[in-house]
C-alpha positions in Angstrom: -17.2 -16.1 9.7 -17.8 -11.9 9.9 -17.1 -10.4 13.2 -20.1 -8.7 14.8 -20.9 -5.3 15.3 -19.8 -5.6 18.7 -16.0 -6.8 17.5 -15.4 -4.6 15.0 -16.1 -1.6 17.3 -13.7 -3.3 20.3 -11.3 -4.1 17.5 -11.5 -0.7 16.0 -11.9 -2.0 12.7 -14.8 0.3 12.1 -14.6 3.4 9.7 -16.0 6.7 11.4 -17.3 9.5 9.3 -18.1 12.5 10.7 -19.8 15.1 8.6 -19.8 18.7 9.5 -16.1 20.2 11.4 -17.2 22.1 13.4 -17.7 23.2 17.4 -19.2 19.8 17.1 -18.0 17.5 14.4 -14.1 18.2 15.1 -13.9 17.5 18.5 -15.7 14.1 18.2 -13.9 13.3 14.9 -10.7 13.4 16.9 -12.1 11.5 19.9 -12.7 8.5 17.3 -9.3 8.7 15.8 -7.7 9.0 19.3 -9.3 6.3 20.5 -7.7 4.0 17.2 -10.2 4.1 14.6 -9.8 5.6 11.4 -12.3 8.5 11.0 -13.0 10.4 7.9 -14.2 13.9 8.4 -15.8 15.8 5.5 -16.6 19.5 5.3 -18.4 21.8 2.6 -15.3 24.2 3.6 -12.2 23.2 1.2 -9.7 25.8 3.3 -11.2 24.3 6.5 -10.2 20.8 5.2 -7.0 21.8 3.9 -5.8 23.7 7.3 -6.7 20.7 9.6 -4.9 18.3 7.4 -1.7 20.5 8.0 -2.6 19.9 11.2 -4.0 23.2 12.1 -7.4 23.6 14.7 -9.6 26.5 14.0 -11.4 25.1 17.2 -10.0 26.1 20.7 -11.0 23.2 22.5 -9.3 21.1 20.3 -5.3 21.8 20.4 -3.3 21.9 17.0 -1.3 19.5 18.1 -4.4 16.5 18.5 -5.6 17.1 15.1 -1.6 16.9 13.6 -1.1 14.0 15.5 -4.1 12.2 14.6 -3.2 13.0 11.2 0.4 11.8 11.4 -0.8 8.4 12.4 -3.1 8.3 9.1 -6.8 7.6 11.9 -7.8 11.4 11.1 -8.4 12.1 7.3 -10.1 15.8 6.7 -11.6 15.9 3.5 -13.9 18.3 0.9 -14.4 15.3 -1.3 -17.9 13.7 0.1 -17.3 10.3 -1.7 -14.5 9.6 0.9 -17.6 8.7 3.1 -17.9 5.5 0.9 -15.5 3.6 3.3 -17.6 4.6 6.1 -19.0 1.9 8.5 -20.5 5.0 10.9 -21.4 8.1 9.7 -22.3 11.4 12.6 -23.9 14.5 11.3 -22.8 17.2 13.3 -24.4 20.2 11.7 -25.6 23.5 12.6 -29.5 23.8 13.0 -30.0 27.9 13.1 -33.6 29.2 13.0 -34.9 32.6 10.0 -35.7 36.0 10.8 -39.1 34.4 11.8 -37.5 32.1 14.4 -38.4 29.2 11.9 -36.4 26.3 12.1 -34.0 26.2 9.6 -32.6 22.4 8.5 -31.0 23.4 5.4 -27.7 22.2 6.6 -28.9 18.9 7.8 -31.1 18.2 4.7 -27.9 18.9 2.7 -25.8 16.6 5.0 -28.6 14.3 4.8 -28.4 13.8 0.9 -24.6 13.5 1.5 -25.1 10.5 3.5 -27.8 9.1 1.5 -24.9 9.1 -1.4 -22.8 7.3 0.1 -24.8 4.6 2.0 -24.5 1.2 2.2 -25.8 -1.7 3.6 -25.1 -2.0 7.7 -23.9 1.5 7.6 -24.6 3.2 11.1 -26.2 7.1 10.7 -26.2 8.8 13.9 -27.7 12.6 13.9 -26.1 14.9 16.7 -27.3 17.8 15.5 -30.0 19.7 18.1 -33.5 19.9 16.2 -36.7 19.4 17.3 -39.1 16.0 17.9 -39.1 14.3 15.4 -36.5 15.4 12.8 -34.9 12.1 12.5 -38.0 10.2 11.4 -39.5 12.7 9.3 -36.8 14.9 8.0 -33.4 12.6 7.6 -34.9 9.2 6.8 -37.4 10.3 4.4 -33.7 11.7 2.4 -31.5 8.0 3.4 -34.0 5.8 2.1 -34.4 7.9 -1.3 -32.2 4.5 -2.8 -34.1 1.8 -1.5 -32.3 1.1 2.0 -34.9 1.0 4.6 -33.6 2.7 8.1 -34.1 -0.6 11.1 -33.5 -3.4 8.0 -30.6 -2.3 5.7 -29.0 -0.1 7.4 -28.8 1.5 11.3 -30.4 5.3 12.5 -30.1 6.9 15.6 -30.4 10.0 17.0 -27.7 11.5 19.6 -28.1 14.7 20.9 -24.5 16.7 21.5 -23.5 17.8 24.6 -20.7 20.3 24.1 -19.9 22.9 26.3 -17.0 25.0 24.7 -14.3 26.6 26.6 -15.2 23.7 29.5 -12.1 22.0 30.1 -13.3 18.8 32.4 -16.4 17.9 30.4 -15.4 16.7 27.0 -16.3 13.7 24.6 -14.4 11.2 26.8 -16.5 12.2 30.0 -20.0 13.5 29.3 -22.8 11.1 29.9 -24.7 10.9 26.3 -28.4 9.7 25.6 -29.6 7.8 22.3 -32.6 7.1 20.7 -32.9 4.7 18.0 -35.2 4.1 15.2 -35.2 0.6 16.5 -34.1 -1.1 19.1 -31.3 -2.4 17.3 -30.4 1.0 15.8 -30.3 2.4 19.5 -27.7 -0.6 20.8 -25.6 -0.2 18.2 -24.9 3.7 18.6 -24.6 3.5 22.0 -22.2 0.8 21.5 -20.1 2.9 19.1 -20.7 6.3 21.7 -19.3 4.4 24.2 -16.4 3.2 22.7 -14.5 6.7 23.2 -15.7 7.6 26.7 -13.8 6.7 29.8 -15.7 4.1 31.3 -19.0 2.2 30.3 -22.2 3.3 31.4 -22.5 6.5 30.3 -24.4 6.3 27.3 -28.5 6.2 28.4 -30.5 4.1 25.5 -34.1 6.0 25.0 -37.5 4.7 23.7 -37.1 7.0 20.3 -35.1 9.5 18.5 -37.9 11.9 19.3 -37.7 11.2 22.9 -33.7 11.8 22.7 -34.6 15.1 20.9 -36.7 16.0 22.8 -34.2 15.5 25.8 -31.8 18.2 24.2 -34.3 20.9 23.9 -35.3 20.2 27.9 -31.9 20.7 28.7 -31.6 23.3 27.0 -35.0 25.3 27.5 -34.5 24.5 30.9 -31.6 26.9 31.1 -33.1 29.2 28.5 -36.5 29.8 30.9 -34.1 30.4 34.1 -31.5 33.1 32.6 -34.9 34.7 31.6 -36.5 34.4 35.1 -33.1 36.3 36.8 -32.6 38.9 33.9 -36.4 39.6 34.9 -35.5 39.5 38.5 -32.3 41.8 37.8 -34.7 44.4 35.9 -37.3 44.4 39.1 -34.4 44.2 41.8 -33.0 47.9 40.1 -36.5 49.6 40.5 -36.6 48.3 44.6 -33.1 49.6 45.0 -31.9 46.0 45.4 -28.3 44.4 44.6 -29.4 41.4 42.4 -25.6 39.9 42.3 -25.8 40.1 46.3 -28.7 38.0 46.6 -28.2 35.3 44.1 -25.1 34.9 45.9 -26.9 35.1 49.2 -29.3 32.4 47.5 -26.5 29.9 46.3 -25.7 29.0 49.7 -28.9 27.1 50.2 -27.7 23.3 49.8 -30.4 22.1 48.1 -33.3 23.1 46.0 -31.5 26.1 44.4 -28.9 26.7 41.5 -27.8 29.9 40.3 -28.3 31.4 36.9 -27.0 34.9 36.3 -28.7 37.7 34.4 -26.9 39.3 31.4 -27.5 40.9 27.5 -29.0 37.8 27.0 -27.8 34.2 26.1 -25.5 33.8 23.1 -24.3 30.3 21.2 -26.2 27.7 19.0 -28.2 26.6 21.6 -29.9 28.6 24.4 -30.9 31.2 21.9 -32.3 28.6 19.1 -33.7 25.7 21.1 -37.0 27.7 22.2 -37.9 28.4 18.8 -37.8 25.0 17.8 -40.0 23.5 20.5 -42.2 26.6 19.8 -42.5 26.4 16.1 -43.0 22.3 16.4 -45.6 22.6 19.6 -48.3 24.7 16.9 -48.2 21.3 14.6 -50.1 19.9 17.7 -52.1 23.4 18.3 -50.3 23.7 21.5 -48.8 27.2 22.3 -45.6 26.7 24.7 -46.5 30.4 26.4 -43.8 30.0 29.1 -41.1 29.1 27.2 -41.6 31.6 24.3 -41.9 34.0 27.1 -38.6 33.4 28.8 -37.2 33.7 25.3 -38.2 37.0 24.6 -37.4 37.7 27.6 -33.8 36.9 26.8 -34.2 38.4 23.7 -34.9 42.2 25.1 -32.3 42.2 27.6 -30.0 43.6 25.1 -32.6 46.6 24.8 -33.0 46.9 28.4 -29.0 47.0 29.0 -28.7 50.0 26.5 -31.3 51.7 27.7 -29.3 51.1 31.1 -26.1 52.6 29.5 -27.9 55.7 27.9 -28.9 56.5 31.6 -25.8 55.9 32.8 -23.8 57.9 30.1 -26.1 61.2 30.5 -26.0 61.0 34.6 -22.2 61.1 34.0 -22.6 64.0 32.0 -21.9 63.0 28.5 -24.1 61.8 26.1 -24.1 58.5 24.2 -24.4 60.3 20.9 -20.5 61.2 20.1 -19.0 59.5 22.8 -16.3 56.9 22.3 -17.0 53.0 23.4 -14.9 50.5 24.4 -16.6 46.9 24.2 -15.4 43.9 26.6 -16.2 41.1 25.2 -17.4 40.0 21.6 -18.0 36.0 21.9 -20.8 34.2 23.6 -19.6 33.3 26.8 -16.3 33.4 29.0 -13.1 31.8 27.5 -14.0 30.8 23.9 -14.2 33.2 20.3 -17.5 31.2 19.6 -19.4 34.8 18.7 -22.4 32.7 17.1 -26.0 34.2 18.5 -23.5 37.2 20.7 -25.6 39.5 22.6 -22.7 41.4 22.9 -22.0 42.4 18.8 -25.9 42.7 19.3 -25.5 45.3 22.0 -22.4 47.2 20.1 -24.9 47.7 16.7 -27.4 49.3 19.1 -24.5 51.5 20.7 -23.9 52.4 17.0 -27.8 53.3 15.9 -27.6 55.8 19.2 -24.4 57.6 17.9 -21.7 56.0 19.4 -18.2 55.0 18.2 -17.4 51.3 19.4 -14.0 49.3 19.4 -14.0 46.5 21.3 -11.5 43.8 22.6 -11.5 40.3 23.3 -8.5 38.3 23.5 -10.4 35.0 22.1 -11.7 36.9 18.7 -10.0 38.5 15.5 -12.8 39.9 13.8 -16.4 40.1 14.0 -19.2 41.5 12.0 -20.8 44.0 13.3 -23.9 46.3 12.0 -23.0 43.9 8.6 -19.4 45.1 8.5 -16.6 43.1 9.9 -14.5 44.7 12.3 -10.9 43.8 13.8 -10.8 43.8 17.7 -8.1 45.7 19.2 -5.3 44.3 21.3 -6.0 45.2 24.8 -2.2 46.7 24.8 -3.0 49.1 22.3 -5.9 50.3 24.4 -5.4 54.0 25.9 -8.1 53.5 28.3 -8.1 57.6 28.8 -9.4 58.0 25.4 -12.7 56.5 25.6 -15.9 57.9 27.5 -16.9 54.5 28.4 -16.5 50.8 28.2 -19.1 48.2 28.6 -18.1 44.9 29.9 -20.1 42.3 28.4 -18.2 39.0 28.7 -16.0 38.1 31.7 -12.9 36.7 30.2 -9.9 36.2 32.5 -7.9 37.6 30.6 -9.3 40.8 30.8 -7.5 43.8 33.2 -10.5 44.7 35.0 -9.1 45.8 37.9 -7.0 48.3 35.8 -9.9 49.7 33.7 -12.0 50.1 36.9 -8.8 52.3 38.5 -8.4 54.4 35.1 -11.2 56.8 36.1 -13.5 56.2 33.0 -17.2 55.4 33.3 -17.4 51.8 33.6 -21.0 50.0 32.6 -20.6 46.2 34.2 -23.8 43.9 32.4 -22.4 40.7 34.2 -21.3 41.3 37.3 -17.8 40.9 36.6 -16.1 43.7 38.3 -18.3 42.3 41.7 -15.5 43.0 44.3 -12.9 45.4 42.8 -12.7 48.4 44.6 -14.6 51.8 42.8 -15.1 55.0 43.2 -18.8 56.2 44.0 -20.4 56.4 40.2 -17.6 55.1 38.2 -19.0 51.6 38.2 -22.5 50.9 37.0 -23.9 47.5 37.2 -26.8 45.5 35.9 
């Protein structure tokens, strides 16, 4: 008699396949093989492959010495060779979903992963997409490809749709821990994933079982959106509060003591990463299939878009009342990633802001202690060590991303012009006009 779906996933006699190693796939590829089943992970990226199979991370979340040991015990195999998938009982695509130069979605990396899967699929087989996209991707975009050999998604074999939830550089909320939704293409599809989703995390429970993949999808771009339309309504908020004379980072602080009713967002250059910046677009460009214009939201994200302008329009002031010029003056850059705490530099506002520098005449170095090298104005460029930096020989440095590890306190006492777009020398004692602040 064949054990169920149910006992092969308790037993962890189930084959995982994760396709795509990235900020995404990796983590959850480890998860699985953690948790005792074997997982395959394939990747387009043959040095990738090859340097996790050594045991090497090129994700920071995810230490060296998880992927080595997972290897070791023979649960994590890394490979360029899609046909491993073959042994697959459950295969994630964890891909990235970017949008054109006309904020067009682009799902050439999911069709691709799409006809990866569709090679290897078998009857029973499990397909879950994590990748965030817009309404109605799985149905019409990924099963359209999987059924291309006769297998028909909700009879021969399982579809799903699972939005991910990662948060890099968050060390609490990690695959073990964060609550996950699923929609399935039946109900039947839906059980099983979340069956398989749960089977990592740290209790049952967490995994929420929608109507439809769409509605899951649909669920990732909310969440997303929502934070997208109130960074946008603050960054407006910091623009108006510097024409009234106002100290924005005083009274969303003032703000954030209300109990209820209230959480803080703080303005910026703009958010960065695979999400915030992308996820507008794609409920945009997908709302004008229905004739339906989503004004607010593809307000907030211009809005988010033209900070960057704003903040060096901000720094030309600010270099000129200090009696130097931007043209010819020598910039230091804080910051190159997305966010605090990770080298993700996907979507940065801040290499954004340092090609604008450029176009006005400056020279710009800039230091993060999370990236090597980053391309900037097309031409990739080696980040200083901050103790190389002679803080005396630069006319200015812009803070754009609030590391820890950063010596703020020491730049602020060198003397030199200091432009602050996030608030993160709030505190530090300054001398009158040395400190500018968003």
């Amino acid at each position: 008699m064949s054990e169920s779906f149910e006992e092969r996933v308790a037993g962890r006699r189930l084959v995982v396949g994760v396709v795509g190693l990235g900020y995404v796939g990796l983590p959850l590829a480890v998860a699985y093989a953690e948790a005792g089943f074997r997982t395959i992970g394939f990747d387009v990226d043959v040095e990738r492959t090859r340097q996790l199979a050594d045991g090497a991370s090129h994700i920071e979340d995810v230490a060296h010495d998880r992927v080595a040991g997972a290897v070791a015990r023979k649960l994590f195999e890394p490979s360029p060779d899609p046909g491993r998938l073959f042994t697959a009982d459950a295969v994630f695509i964890c891909v990235p979903t970017p949008f054109d130069a006309a904020k067009t979605p682009d799902l050439t990396f999911v069709r691709d992963a799409s006809d990866v899967v569709s090679r290897t699929l078998h009857a029973g087989m499990l397909v879950v997409l994590q990748s965030t996209t817009y309404p109605g991707t799985t149905e019409e975009v990924v099963r359209p490809i999987l059924e291309r050999g006769g297998l028909r998604a909700g009879v021969d074999f399982h579809l799903a749709f699972s939005p991910e939830r990662v948060d890099p550089g968050n060390e609490y909320w990690t695959v073990s821990n964060t609550p996950k939704v699923v929609g399935g293409t039946t109900t039947e599809c839906g059980r099983r994933a979340r069956l398989l989703l749960e089977s990592v995390m740290d209790e049952p429970g967490l995994v929420q079982t929608l109507s439809s993949t769409s509605a899951a999808e649909m669920t990732k771009l909310l969440e997303n959106t929502y934070r997208a339309v109130n960074i946008a309504m603050v960054n407006e908020l910091a623009v108006l509060s510097r024409e009234m004379g106002i100290d924005v980072w005083e009274v969303i602080e003032a703000a954030s003591s209300k109990p209820f009713g209230f959480q803080a967002f703080r303005p910026g250059i703009g958010p960065g990463g695979h999400c915030i910046p992308v996820d507008p677009y794609y409920l945009a460009w997908r709302a004008r299939e229905f004739d339906f214009q989503t004004k607010f939201i593809e307000l907030a994200a211009d809005t988010n878009q033209r900070m960057v302008h704003y903040v060096r329009g901000r720094i030309v002031d600010f270099c000129n009342a200090n009696g130097r010029p931007l043209k010819g003056s020598r910039v230091l850059v804080l910051g190159a990633s997305f966010k605090p705490g990770v080298g993700d530099v996907r979507n940065s506002r801040s290499l954004r802001l340092m090609e604008l520098l450029e176009d006005g005449g400056a020279t710009v170095e800039f230091v993060d202690p999370h990236v090597v090298e980053a391309v900037v104005g097309g031409r990739a460029r080696k980040a200083m060590a901050m103790a190389e930096v002679k803080l005396d020989a630069y006319d200015l440095v812009v803070v754009c991303v609030a590391h820890k590890e950063l010596p703020l306190a020491e730049v602020v006492e060198s003397g030199v012009p200091v432009f602050d777009a996030v608030g993160a020398t709030r505190g530090l004692p300054t001398a009158a006009g040395s400190v500018e602040r968003l």
